[in-house]
Structure formats: C-alpha cells, structure tokens
RODO-2510 file (C-alpha; in nm, 4 decimals, decimal comma):
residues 430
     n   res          X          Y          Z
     1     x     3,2343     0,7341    -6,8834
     2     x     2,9115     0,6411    -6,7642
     3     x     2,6663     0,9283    -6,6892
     4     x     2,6723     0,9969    -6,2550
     5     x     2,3669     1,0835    -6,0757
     6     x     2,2857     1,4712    -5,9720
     7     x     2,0891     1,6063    -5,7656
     8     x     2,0116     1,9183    -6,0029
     9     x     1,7472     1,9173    -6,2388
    10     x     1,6108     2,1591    -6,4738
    11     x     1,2439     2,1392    -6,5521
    12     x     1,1927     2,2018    -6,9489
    13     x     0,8553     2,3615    -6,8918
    14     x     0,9704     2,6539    -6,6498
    15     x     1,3319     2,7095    -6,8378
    16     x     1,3157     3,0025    -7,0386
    17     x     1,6997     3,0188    -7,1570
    18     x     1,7792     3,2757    -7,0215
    19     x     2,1816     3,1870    -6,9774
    20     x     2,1822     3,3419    -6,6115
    21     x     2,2621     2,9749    -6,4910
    22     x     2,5519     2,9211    -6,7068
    23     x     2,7023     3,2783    -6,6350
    24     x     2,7334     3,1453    -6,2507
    25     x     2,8358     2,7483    -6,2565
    26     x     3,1720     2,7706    -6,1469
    27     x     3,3105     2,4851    -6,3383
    28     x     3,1278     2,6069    -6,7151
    29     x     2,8832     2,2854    -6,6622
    30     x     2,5482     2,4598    -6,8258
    31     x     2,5010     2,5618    -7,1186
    32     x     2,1268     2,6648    -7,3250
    33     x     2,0741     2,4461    -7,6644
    34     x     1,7351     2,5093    -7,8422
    35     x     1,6217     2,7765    -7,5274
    36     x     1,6463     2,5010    -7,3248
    37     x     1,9670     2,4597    -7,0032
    38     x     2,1096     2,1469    -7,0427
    39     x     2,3373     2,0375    -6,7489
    40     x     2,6889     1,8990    -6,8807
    41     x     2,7232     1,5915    -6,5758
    42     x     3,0974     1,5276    -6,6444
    43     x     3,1297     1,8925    -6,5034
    44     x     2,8519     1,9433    -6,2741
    45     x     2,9606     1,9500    -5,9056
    46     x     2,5858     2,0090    -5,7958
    47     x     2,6901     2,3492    -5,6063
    48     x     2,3676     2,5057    -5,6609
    49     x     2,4608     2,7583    -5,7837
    50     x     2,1853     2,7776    -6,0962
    51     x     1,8998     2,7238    -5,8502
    52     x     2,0247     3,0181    -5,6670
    53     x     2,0418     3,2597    -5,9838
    54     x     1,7476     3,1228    -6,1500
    55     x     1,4436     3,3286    -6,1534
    56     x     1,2023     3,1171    -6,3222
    57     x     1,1882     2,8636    -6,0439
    58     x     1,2832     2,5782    -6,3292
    59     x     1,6062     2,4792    -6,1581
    60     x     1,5330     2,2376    -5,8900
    61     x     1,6561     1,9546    -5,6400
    62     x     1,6455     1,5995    -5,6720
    63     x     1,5552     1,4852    -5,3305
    64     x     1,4923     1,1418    -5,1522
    65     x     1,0890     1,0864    -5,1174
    66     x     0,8393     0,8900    -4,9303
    67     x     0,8728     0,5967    -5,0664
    68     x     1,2437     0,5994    -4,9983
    69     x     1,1294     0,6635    -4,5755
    70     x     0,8782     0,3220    -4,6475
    71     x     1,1559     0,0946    -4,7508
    72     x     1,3001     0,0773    -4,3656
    73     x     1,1732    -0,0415    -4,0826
    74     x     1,3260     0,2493    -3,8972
    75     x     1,3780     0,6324    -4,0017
    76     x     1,5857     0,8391    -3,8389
    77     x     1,6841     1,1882    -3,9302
    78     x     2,0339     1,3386    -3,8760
    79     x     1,9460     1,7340    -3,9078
    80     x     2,1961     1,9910    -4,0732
    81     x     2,2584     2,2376    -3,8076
    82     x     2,1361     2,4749    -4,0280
    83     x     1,7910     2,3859    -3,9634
    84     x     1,8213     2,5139    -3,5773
    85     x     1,8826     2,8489    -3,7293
    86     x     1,5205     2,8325    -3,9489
    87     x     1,2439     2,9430    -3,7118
    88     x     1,3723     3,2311    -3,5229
    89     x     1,6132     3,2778    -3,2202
    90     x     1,3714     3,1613    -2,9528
    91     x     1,3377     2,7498    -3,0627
    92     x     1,5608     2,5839    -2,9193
    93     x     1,7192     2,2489    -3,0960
    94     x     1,5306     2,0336    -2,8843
    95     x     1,2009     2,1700    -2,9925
    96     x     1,3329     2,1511    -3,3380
    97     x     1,4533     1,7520    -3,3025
    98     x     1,1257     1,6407    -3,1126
    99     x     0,9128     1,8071    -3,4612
   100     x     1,1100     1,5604    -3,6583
   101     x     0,9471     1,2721    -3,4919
   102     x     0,5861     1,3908    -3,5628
   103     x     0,6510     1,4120    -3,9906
   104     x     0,7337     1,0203    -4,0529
   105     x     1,0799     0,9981    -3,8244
   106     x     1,1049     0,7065    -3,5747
   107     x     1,3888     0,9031    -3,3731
   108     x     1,6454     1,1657    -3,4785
   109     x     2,0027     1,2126    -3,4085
   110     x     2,2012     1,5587    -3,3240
   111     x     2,5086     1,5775    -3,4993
   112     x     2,6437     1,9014    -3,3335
   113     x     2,8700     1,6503    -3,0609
   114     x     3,0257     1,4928    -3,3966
   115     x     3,1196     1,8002    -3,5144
   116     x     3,2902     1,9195    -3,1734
   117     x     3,4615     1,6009    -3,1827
   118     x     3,6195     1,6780    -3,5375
   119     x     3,6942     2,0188    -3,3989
   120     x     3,9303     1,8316    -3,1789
   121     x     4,0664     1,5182    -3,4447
   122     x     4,1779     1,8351    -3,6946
   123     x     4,3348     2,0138    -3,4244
   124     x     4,5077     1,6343    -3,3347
   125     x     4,6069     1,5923    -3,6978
   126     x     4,7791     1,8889    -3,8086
   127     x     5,0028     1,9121    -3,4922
   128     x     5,1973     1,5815    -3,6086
   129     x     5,1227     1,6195    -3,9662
   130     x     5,3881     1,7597    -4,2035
   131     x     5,2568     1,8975    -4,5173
   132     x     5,1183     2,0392    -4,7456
   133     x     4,9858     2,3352    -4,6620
   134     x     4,7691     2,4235    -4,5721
   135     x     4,4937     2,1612    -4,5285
   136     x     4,1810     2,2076    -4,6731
   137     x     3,8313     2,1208    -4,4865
   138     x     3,6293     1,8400    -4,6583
   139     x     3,3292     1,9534    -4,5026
   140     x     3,1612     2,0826    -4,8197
   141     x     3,1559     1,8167    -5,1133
   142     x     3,1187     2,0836    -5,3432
   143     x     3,4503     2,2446    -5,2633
   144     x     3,5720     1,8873    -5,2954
   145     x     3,4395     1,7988    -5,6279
   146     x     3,5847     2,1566    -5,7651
   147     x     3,9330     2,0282    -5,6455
   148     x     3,9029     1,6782    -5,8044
   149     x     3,7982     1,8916    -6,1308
   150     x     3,9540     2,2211    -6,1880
   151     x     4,2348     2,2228    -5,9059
   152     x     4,4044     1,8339    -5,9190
   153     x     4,7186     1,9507    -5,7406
   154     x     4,5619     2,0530    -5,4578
   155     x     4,4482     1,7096    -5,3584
   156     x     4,6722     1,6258    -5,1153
   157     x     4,5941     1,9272    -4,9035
   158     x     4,2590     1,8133    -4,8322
   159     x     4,2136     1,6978    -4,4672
   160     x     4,2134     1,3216    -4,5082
   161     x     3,9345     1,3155    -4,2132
   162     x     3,5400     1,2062    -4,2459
   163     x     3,2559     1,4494    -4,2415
   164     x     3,0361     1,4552    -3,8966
   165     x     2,7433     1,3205    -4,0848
   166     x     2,8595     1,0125    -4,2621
   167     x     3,0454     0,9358    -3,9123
   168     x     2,7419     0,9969    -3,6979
   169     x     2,5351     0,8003    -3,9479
   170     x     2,7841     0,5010    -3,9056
   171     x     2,7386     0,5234    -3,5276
   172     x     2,4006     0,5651    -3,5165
   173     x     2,3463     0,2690    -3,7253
   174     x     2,5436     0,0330    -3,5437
   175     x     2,4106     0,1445    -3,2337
   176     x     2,0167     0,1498    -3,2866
   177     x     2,1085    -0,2089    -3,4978
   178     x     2,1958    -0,3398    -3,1060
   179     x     1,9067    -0,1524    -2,9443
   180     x     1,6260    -0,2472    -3,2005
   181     x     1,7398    -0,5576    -3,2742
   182     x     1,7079    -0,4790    -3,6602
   183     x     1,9458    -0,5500    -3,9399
   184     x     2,1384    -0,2568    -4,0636
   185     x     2,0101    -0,3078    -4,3872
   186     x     1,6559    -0,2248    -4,2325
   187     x     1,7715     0,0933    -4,0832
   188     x     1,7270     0,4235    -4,3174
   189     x     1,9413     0,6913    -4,1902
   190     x     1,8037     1,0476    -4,3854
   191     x     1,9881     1,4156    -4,3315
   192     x     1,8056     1,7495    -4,3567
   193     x     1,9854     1,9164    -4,5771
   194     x     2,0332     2,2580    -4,6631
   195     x     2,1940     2,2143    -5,0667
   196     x     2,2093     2,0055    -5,3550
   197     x     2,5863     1,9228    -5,2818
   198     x     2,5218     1,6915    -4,9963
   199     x     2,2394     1,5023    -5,1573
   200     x     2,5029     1,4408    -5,3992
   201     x     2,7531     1,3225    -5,1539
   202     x     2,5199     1,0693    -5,0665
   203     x     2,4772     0,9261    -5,3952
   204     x     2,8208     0,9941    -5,4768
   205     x     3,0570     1,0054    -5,2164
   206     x     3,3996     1,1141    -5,1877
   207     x     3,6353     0,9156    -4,9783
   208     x     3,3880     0,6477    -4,8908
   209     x     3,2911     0,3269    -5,0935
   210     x     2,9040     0,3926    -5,0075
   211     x     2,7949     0,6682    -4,7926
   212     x     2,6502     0,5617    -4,4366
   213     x     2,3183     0,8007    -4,5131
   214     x     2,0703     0,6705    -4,7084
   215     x     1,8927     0,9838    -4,8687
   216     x     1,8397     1,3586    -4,7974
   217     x     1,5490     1,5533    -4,7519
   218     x     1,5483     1,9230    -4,8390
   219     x     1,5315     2,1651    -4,5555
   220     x     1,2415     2,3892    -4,7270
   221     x     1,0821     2,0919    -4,8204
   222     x     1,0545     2,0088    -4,4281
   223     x     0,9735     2,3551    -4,3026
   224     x     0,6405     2,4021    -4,3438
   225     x     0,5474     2,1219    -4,1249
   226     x     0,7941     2,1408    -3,8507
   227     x     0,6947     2,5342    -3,8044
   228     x     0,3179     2,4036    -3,7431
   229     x     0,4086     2,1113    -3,5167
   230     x     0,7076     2,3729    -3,2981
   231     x     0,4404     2,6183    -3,2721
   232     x     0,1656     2,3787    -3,1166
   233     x     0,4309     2,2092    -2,8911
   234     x     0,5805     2,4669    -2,6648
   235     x     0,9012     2,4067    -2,5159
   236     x     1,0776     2,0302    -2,4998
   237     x     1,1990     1,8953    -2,1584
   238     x     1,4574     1,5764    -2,1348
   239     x     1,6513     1,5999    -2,4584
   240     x     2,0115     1,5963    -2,4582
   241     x     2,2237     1,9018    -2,4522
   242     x     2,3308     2,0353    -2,8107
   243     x     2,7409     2,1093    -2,8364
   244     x     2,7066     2,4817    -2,9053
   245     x     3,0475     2,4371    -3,0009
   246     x     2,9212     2,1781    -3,2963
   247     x     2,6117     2,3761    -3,3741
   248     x     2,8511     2,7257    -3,4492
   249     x     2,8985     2,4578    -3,7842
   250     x     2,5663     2,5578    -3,8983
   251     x     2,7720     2,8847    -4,0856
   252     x     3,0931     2,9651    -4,2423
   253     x     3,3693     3,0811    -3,9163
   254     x     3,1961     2,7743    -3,7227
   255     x     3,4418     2,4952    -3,8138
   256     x     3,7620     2,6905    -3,7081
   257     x     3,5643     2,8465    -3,4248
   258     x     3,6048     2,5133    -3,2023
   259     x     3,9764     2,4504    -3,2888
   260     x     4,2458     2,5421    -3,0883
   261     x     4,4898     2,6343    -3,3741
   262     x     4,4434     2,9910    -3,4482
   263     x     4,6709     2,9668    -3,7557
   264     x     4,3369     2,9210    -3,9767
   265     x     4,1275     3,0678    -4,2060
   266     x     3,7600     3,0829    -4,3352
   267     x     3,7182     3,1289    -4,7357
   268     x     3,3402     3,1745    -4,8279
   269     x     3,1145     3,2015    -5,1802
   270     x     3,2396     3,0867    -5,4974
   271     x     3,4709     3,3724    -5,6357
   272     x     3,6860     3,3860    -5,3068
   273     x     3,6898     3,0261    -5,3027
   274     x     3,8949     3,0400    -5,6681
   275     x     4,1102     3,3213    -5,5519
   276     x     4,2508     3,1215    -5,2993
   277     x     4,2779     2,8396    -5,4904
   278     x     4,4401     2,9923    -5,7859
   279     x     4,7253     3,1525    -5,4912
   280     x     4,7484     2,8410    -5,3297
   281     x     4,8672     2,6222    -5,6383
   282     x     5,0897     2,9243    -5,6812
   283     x     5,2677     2,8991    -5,3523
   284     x     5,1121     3,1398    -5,1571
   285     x     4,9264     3,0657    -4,7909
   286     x     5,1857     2,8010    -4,6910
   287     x     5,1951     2,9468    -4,3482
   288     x     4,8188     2,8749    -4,3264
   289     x     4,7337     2,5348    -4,1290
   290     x     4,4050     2,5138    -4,2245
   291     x     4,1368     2,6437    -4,4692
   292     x     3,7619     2,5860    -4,3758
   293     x     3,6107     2,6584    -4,7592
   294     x     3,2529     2,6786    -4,8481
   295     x     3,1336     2,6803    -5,1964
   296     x     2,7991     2,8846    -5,0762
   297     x     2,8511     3,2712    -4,9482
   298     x     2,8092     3,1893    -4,5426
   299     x     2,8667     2,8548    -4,5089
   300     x     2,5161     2,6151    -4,4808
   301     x     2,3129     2,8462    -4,3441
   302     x     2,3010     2,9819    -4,6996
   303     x     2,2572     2,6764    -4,8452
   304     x     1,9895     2,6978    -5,1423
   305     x     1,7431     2,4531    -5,0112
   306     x     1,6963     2,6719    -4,6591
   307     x     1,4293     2,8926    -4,5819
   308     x     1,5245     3,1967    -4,3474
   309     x     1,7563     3,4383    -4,5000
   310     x     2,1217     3,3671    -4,4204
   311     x     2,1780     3,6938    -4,1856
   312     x     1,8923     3,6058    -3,9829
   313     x     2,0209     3,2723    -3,9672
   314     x     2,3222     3,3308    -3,8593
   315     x     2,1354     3,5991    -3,5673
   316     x     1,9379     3,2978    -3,4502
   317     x     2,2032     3,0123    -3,4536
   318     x     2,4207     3,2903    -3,2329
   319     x     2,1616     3,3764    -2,9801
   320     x     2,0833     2,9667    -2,9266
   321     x     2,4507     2,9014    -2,8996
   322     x     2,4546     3,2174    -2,5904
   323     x     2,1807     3,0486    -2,4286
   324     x     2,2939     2,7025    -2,4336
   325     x     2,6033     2,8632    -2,2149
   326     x     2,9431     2,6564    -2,0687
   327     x     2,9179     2,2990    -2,1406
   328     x     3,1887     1,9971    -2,0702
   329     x     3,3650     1,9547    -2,3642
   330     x     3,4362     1,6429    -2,5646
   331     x     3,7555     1,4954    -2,4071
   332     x     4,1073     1,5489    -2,5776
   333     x     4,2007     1,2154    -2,4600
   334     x     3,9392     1,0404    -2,6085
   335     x     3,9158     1,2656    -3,0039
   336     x     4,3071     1,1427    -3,0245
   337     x     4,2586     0,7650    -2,8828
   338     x     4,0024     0,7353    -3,1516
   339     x     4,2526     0,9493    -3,4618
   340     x     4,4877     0,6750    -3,3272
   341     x     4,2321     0,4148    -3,4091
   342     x     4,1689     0,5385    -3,7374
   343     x     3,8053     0,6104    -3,6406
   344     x     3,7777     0,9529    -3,8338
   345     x     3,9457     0,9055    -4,1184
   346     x     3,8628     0,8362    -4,5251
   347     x     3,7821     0,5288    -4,6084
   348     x     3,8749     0,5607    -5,0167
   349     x     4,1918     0,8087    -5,1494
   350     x     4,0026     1,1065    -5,3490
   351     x     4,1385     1,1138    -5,6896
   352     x     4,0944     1,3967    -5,9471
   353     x     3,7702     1,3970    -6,2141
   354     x     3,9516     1,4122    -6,5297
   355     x     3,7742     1,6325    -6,8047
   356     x     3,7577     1,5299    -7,1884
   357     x     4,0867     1,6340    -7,3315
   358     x     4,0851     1,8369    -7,6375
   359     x     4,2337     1,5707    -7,8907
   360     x     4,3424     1,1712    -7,8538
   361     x     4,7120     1,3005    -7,7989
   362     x     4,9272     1,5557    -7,6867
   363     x     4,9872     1,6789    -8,0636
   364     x     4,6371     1,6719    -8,0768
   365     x     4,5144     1,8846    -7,7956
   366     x     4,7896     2,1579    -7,8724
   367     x     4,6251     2,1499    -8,2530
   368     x     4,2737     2,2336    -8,1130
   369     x     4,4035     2,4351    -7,8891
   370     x     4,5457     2,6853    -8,1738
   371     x     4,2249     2,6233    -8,3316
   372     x     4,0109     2,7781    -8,0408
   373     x     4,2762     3,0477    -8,0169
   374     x     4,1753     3,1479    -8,4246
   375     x     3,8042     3,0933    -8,3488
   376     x     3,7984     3,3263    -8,0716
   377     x     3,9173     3,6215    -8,2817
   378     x     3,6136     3,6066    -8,4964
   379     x     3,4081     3,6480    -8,1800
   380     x     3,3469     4,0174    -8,0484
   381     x     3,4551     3,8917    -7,6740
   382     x     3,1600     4,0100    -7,5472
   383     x     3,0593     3,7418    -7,3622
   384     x     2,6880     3,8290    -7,3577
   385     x     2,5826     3,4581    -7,3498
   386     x     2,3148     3,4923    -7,6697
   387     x     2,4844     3,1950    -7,8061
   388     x     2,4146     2,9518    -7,5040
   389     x     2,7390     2,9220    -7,3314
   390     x     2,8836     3,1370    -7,0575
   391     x     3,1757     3,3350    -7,2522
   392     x     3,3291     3,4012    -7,6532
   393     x     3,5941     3,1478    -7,5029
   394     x     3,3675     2,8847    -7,4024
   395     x     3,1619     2,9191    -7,7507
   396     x     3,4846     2,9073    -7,8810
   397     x     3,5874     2,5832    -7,7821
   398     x     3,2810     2,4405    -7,8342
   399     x     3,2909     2,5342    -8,1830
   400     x     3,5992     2,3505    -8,2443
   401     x     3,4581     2,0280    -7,9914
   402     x     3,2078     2,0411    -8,3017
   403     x     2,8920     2,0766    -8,0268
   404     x     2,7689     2,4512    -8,1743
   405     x     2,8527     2,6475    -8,4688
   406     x     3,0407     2,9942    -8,4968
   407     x     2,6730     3,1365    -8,6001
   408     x     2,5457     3,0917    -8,2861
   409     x     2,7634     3,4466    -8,2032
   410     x     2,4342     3,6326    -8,3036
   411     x     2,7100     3,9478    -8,4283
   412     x     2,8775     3,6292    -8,6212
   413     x     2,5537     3,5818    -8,7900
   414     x     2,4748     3,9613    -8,8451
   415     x     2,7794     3,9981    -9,0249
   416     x     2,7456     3,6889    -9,2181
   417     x     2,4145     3,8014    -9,2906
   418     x     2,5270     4,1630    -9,4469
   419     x     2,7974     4,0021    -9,6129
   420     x     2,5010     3,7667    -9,7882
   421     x     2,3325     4,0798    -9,8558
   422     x     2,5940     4,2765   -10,0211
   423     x     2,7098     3,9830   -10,2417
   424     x     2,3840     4,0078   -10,3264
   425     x     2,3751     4,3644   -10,3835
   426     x     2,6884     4,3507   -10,6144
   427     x     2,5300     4,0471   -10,8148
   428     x     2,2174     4,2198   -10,9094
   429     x     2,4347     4,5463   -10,9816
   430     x     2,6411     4,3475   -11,2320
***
C-alpha cells in the first residue's frame, strides 16, 4: 500500500518524546522510536488530535502555500464558518469576507446558504429512506476516516450526501468559469479551515474521485492579517445576507439545528464519539434518525488550527446569528428537485481502510494473536507509555509485529537487569 498524504507533521527538532501524542490518537497511529513521534500513515486519520495535546509546539499542519494561490489565474476563498466566530461578536461576516480580498483573494464565496440547503436535502432523505439507523453526518472527514478504519460496519449508516464545501466549490467553479471566461483548470478554489482533517479531505477525499477545492489555508495562519485589515475597514455595506441558519454550522448542535426532524442527536469530542459507536454496532440508537458527530469537542469552532477559544466562539457566532434576525429560507421545493436530480449526493461508495492483519491467514492471525495474549503478561499493564507506544497492549503487539522489543517495558528491563545481576552474584559466589 502506497504511503497517502497527511496533513500532520511532526518537526524532529521541537519533539521531545514525550508520548502525550500517542496517549490521545484515537486510532493508536503514533508511536515515539529513538525520542522521536513517528506518525504510522496507514492509521492516521489526521484528527488533530496530537497538535492539540502537544506542548512543545513540534506537531504541526501541512497547509497549502503561496505558491499554490500563484498557480491560478483566479483565487477564491470559501471560509469555514468558524472563522466568523474569530474576532469577537461585533464583526459581522461581511466584514470578515471583504478582509479576504485584501490578503491575495480575487473574490470569496459564503458557504453558510450551502449548508442551509443540506439542512433541508437530509431532512428530504431520511423521510423516504429506510435504513439503517441511524444515519451518520459526513460532515467531519475525520469521523469518516475512523468509520472506514476502526468501525467498517457502520458504513452504510453514513449519510450518502456531499459536504457544503466540496458542493459550493463545484458551483462556484462552474459559475465564475462562465463569468470570467477562464478555464476551470485556471480557477483555484482555497477553504479556511479550522483542522488538519479537512486539509486532508482535500488531498484525500472520501466519496469523491478528486475534491472540487484545491488547497486549504489554516485559519490561525490567516488571522493575524484579517484582524488588521477588519479593524481599519469599519463596517461593509452591499454584501449578501449570510443564512444564520448555515452559519449555526460553525459548532457542534448547528447541523441538526436547521432540520426539521427532531428525532436527532449531536455526539461531540473523541471519547463520546466511540461510545456511541461501540452502542451503535451493538444495536442500540436504532430509533435515532440522525447523528451529527464531530471528532473535535464543539464541533469546528474547536478545530485546532482556530484562534479564539471555543466558548467564546461559540458566544460570538450566537450573537451574529441574533442580529442577522428572520430571513427567507431556502425553498423546500427546490432542496428536493435538486435530491431528485442527484445534485447532493456522493460521487464514489466509501469503502472501509483495511489495517495490516496479524498473519497471511486466518490460522495465522489467531497464532499471533495468542502470542500477544502471552507477551502481555510479562508487561506490568501499566500503560505508562516509557516504551513509546500508547498502552502494555499496544507494546505488546508490537513486540510480536517484530517493530520493538519486550525491553523497551523499562520494568521488563529492570528485572532483566537484576536477574543479570544476581546470576552474577551467584557465579562469583561459586
């Protein structure tokens, strides 16, 4: 299997070893070899969580740069709704989308309409379809890429509809292709992004041949200069209206929050996430529709690449959604003409990330798997992390994969040590 791209890096002259980013990575992906983190990328599903636990600043994102804005003719940016909620409750998104144009953007594009209008196709969907459930959002590629990896059988509860940015980028393309008069290809469509899991998405992308987005710029890494240009600016006049329906996306609730169906349910951070998981493949929560799941612990606006602190966020996004006040929705005529068109829906099936087996065979596997049982008795199960990997169980196994040694257990090695020692001991005694 060829080695995929991530948008996680780890910078060998910050990382210390410390092992707090492989006690947190969800799917065991990290582990330290010679003090040093190295990032397993069969297993990574680039949920941030390491940059978010590390304290040495040497976990970082692999972003798009300037060079990728120079190959196109034309730059737009598509904004994460998150970034509304980064400079306080009294910016408004138009003062926010007008900045974007003064830091190397031809025009930008507001995605919060897109997301009303899925508000409206998921509503469509799951009154005519029938099972399983519930459905799972596919709004977060990191919950996605955890289901392809460590929960296969849920697969076909995830909602088999687009995310609002790779179907606003497809529109916007087409459409400023007409207006410009410029070739698609010529046409670089960047988000703002407030985590490492969409940058991913973009290079990766589930449910789509090629994503419609051609990079991702980090929200802090855009910050600094949109706070100077929205403070010199004042107020914006002529932009058009924001859905505060679609910008109540910007945190975890928000999805649900423009549906009709009430039969939902928001599922937040990483250990709740695999609670629910773990009772859904056991039966339970079949009277759930939906599930709106977010790998991070508030939805975006705690995404790690954001600035303001999530509460605050969430304080801000609120009070602009209050003043933007009643608004004419997006029409339910028109969200299920277009479901009926097949305008919102994946383009690939999403198929599950198989993981190395244990063995070449079934007899094989169940061998190794006795093995690692044996091994893990001669560990003290106190999953301090000394060794390099997150738990005794996961040193365990990766004894037996042959990729550390039962040493590395620094009490192993003690005892190994006095039991050098007093052979020793007896020999000179003799």
């Amino acid at each position: 299997m060829n080695e995929p791209e991530h948008a996680i890096l780890i910078d060998p002259e910050r990382c210390v070893g410390c092992v707090d980013c492989c006690k947190v990575c969800p799917t065991l992906a990290i582990r330290v070899r010679h003090d040093l983190a190295v990032v397993d990328p069969e297993l990574c599903i680039d949920c941030g969580a390491c940059l978010r636990a590390c304290r040495y600043d040497a976990v970082r994102a692999q972003t798009s740069s300037q060079s990728d804005l120079k190959k196109f003719k034309y730059r737009v940016a598509l904004p994460s709704l998150t970034l509304h909620g980064q400079f306080g409750r009294d910016v408004d998104p138009p003062q926010v989308l007008a900045a974007l144009t003064k830091i190397g953007f031809d025009s930008t594009y507001d995605i919060s309409w897109m997301c009303e209008m899925l508000a409206g196709a998921t509503d469509a969907y799951l009154s005519e379809a029938r099972g399983p459930w519930p459905k799972i959002s596919v709004t977060c590629p990191a919950i996605v890429r955890l289901i392809q990896m460590r929960y296969p059988d849920l697969i076909p509860h995830l909602l088999p509809i687009e995310t609002p940015r790779e179907l606003a980028a497809k529109v916007i393309r087409r459409k400023l292709s007409v207006e410009k008069g410029l070739a698609a290809e010529d046409i670089g469509l960047f988000f703002i992004t407030p985590c490492t899991a969409i940058m991913n998405s973009i290079v990766r992308p589930i449910g789509l041949e090629e994503s419609y987005l051609d990079g991702a710029f980090g929200i802090n890494e855009v910050y600094g200069r949109l706070l100077m240009i929205i403070k010199g600016q004042g107020p914006v006049k002529d932009r058009a209206p924001v859905s505060y329906r679609g910008l109540l996306w910007a945190m975890a609730g928000g999805e649900i929050a423009g549906m009709r169906s009430r039969n939902t349910m928001t599922v937040k951070g990483v250990r709740d996430v695999q609670y629910v998981f773990d009772h859904i493949e056991a039966g339970k929560f079949q009277k759930v529709d939906f599930i709106e799941a977010w790998i991070c612990p508030d939805g975006c606006v705690s995404g790690q690449l954001t600035i303001e602190g999530r509460y605050a966020a969430q304080r801000s996004i609120q009070e602009i959604v209050k003043r933007l006040g009643d608004q004419e929705q997006v029409k339910e005529e028109k969200v299920r003409s277009l479901l009926r068109g097949h305008f919102f829906d994946l383009e690939c099936r999403i198929d599950a990330r198989p993981l190395r087996s244990l063995g070449r065979n079934l007899e094989e596997s169940i061998a190794r798997r006795r093995e690692i049982d044996e091994t893990r008795k001669k560990l003290p199960m106190k999953d301090c992390g000394a060794c390099g990997a997150p738990s005794c169980a996961v040193h365990a196994e990766d004894v037996v994969r042959g990729e550390s040694d039962l040493a590395g257990c620094v009490f192993v090695a003690i005892d190994q040590l006095r039991e050098q020692l007093a052979g020793r001991k007896d020999g000179c005694d003799e």
